[in-house]
C-alpha positions in Angstrom: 22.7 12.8 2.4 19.2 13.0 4.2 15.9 13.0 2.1 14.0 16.5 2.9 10.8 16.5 3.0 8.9 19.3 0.7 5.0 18.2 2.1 2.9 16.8 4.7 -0.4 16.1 4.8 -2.4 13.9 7.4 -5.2 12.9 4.6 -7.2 11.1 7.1 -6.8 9.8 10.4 -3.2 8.7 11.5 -2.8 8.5 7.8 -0.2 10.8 5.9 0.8 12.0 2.5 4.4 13.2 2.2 6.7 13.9 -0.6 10.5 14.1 -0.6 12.8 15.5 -3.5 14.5 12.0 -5.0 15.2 11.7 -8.5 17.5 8.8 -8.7 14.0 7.3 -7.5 11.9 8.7 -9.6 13.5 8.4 -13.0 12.9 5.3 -12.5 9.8 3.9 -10.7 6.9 2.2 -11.8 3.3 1.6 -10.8 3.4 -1.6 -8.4 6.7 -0.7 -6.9 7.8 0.0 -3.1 10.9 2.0 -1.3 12.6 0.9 1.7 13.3 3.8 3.8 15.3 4.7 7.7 13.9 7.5 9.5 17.3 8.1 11.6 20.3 5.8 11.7 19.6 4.2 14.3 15.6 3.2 12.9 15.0 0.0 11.4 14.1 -0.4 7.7 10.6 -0.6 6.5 8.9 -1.1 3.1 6.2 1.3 1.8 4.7 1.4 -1.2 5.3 4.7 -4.0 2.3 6.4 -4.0 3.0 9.0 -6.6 6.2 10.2 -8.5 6.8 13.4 -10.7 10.1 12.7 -13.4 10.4 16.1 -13.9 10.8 17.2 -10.2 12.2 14.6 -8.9 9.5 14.2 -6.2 8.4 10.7 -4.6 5.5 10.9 -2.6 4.3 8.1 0.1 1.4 7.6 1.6 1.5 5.6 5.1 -0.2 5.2 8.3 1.4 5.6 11.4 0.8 2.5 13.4 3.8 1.4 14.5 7.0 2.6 16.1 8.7 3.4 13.2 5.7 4.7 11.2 4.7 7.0 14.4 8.2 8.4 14.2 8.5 9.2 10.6 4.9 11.0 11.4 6.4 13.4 13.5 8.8 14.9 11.3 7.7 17.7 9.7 8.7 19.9 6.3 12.1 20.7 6.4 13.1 17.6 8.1 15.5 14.9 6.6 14.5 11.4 6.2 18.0 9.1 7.1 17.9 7.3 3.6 15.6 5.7 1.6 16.2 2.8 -1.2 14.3 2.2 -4.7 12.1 1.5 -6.3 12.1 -1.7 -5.2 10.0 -4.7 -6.5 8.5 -6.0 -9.8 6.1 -3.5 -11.3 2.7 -4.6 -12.0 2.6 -5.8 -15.8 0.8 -3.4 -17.3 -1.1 -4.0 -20.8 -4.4 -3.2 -22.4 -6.7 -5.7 -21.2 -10.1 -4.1 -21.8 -12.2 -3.6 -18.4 -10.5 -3.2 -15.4 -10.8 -3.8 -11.8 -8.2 -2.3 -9.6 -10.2 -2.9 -5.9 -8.4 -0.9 -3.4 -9.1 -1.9 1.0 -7.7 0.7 3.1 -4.3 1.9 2.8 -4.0 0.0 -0.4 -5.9 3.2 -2.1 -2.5 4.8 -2.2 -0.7 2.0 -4.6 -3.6 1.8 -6.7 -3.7 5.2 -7.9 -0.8 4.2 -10.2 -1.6 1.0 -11.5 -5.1 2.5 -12.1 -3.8 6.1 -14.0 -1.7 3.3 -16.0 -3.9 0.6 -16.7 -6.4 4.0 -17.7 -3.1 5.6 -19.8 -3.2 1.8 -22.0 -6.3 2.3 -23.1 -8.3 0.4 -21.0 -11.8 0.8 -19.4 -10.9 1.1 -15.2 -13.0 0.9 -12.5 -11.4 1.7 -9.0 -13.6 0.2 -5.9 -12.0 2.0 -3.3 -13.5 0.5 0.3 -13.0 1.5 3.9 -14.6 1.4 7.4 -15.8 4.9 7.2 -15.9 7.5 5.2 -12.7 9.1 7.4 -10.8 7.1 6.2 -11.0 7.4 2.8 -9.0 10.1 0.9 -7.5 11.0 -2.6 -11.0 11.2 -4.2 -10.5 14.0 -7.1 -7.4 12.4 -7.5 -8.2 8.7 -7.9 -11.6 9.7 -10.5 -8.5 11.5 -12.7 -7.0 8.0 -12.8 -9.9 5.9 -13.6 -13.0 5.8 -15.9 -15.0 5.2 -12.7 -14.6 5.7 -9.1 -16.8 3.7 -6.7 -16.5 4.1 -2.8 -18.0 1.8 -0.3 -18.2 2.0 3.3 -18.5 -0.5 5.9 -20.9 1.9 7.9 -22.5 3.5 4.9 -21.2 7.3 5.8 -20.1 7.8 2.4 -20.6 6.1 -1.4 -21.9 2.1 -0.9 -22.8 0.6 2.5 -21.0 -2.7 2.2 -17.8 -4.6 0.9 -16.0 -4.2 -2.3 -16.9 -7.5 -3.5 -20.5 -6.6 -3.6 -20.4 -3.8 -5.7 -17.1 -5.8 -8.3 -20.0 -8.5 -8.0 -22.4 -6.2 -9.5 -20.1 -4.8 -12.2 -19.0 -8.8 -13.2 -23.1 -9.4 -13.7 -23.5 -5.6 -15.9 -20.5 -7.1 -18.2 -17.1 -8.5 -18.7 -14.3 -8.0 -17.1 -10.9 -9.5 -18.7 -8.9 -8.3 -15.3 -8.4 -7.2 -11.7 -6.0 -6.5 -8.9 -6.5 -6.3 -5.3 -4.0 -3.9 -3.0 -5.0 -4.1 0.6 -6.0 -6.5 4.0 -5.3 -9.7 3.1 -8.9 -10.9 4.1 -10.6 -8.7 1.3 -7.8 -10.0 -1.5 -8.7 -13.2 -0.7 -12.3 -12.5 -1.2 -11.4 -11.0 -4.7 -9.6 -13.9 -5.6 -12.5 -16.4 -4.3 -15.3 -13.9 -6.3 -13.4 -14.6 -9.8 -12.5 -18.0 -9.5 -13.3 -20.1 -12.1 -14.6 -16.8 -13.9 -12.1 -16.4 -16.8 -10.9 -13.3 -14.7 -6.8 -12.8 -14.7 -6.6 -11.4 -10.5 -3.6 -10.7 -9.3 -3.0 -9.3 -5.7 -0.3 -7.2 -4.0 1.5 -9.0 -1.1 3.1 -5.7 0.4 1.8 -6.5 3.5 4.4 -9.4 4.4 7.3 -7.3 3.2 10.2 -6.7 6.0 13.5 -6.5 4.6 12.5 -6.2 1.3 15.8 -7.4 -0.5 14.3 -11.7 0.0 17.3 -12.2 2.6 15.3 -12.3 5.6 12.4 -14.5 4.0 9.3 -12.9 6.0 7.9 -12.1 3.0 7.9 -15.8 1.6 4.6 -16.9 -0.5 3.5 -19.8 -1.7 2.2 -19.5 -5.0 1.2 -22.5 -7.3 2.8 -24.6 -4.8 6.2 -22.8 -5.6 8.0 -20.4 -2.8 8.3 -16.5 -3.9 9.3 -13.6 -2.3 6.9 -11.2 -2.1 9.8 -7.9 -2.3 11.9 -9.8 -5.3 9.8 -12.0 -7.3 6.5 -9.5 -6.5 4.8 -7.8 -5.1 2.0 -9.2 -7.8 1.4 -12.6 -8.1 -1.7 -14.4 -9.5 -4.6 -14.3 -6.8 -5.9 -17.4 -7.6 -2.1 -19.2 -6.7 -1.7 -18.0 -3.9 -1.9 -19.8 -0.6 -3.7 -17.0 1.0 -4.1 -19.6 4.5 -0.5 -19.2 4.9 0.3 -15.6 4.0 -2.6 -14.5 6.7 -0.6 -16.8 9.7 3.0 -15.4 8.7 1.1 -11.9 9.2 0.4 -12.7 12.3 3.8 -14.0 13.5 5.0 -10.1 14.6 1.6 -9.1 16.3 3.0 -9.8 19.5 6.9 -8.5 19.1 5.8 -5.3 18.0 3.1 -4.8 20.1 5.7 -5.1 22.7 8.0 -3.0 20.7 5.7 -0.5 20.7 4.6 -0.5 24.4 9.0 -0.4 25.1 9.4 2.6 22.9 6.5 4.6 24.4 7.3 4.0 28.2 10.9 4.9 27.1 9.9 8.3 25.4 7.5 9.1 28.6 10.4 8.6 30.7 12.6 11.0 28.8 9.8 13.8 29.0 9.9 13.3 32.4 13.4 13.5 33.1 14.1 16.5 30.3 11.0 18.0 32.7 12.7 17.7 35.8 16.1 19.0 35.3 14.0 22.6 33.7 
């Protein structure tokens, strides 16, 4: 039995919000969690984290951008369509507890994951500020949504086009000198959850970041998602995808990211000189 899918949306650029009716899913996911999912049977199996889930309905929604083969292809299906299968929810979900003020800083496509942990950290009676930051302001989506799941919504902008010109750091540094925050999480590029990590060091801060970006298999039996944290090995998919920011060997993850670059590069390139070549030949025999 296929997945359907009930709505698409491209939110912004090559990115895309889509919900499918699954409530063995949904009656049981958490903030922090992640699905594994096939587009056909014959596609290979990729992690992606739940963006948004309604009990009631039964309706998962993801949010992904289509980068890669597999990614590309489950962007051109279309409302009605049938994704092959899909497996959850997956993962530890982030510990959620009232803290006091928190920080839920959110790079890129890690805006989608942290609407959750921020609507729950908000629903525990905590103070929550969401940094949301991106290259431009095209890229960033979800607004009305993410200010309904936090007390305050700041957006930054490498280029300045909309909220903050500058990093997320610089405006979580300027909240940490205003008053105290007792914790934060990180969901994004690994460069910018570093830079969290390295901002409250040594600052009484509990961090915790989201290793979702190492995640292949996602059941720990292929070990691509291994992370060293407090000089123990974890695996990001069983043992996370949290894990305490200041722990982890952040050197590490960032090289095992970069182990695939190449493969799937070439994947890609493969994949899209086969599909020009079947246009061509479904062309010629018209």
């Amino acid at each position: 039995m296929g997945y359907k899918i009930l709505y698409k949306n491209e939110v912004c650029k090559n990115q895309y919000e889509i919900r499918v009716k699954a409530p063995y899913i949904t009656k049981n996911a958490k903030a922090g969690q992640f699905i594994i999912l096939r587009v056909d049977k014959n596609s290979e199996r990729i992690p992606l984290t739940i963006a948004d889930y309604d009990r009631e309905e039964g309706v998962l929604t993801i949010v992904y951008m289509a980068v890669g083969y597999t990614t590309k292809k489950l962007a051109q299906l279309n409302v009605g369509d049938e994704i092959e299968d899909i497996v959850g929810p997956l993962g530890k979900p982030t510990h959620i507890e009232k803290y006091g003020t928190v920080v839920c800083v959110a790079g890129g496509y890690g805006a989608a994951p942290c609407y959750l942990i921020s609507k729950a950290f908000k629903d525990a009676g905590n103070k929550v500020y969401m940094i949301m930051g991106a290259r431009n302001k095209d890229l960033i989506f979800w607004q009305d949504k993410m200010k309904q799941a936090c007390s305050e919504l700041i957006i930054t902008t490498d280029d300045g086009s909309l909220g903050v010109k500058g990093f997320t750091t610089s405006v979580m540094a300027e909240i940490m000198e205003k008053e105290k925050i007792d914790y934060s999480i990180a969901v994004g590029p690994m460069p910018m959850m570093r830079a969290v990590a390295e901002l409250t060091r040594g600052k009484g801060i509990k961090t915790e970041a989201s290793m979702n970006p190492i995640m292949v298999d996602g059941t720990g039996m292929c070990g691509a998602c291994r992370v060293t944290v407090g000089n123990e090995v974890k695996f990001a998919c069983v043992d996370g995808p949290d894990f305490d920011a200041h722990l982890i060997d952040f050197d590490e993850v960032i090289n095992r990211c970069k182990i695939y670059k190449d493969y799937e590069k070439r994947c890609d390139e493969t994949n899209c000189n086969l599909q020009k070549q079947a246009l061509e030949l479904e062309a010629s025999l018209k």
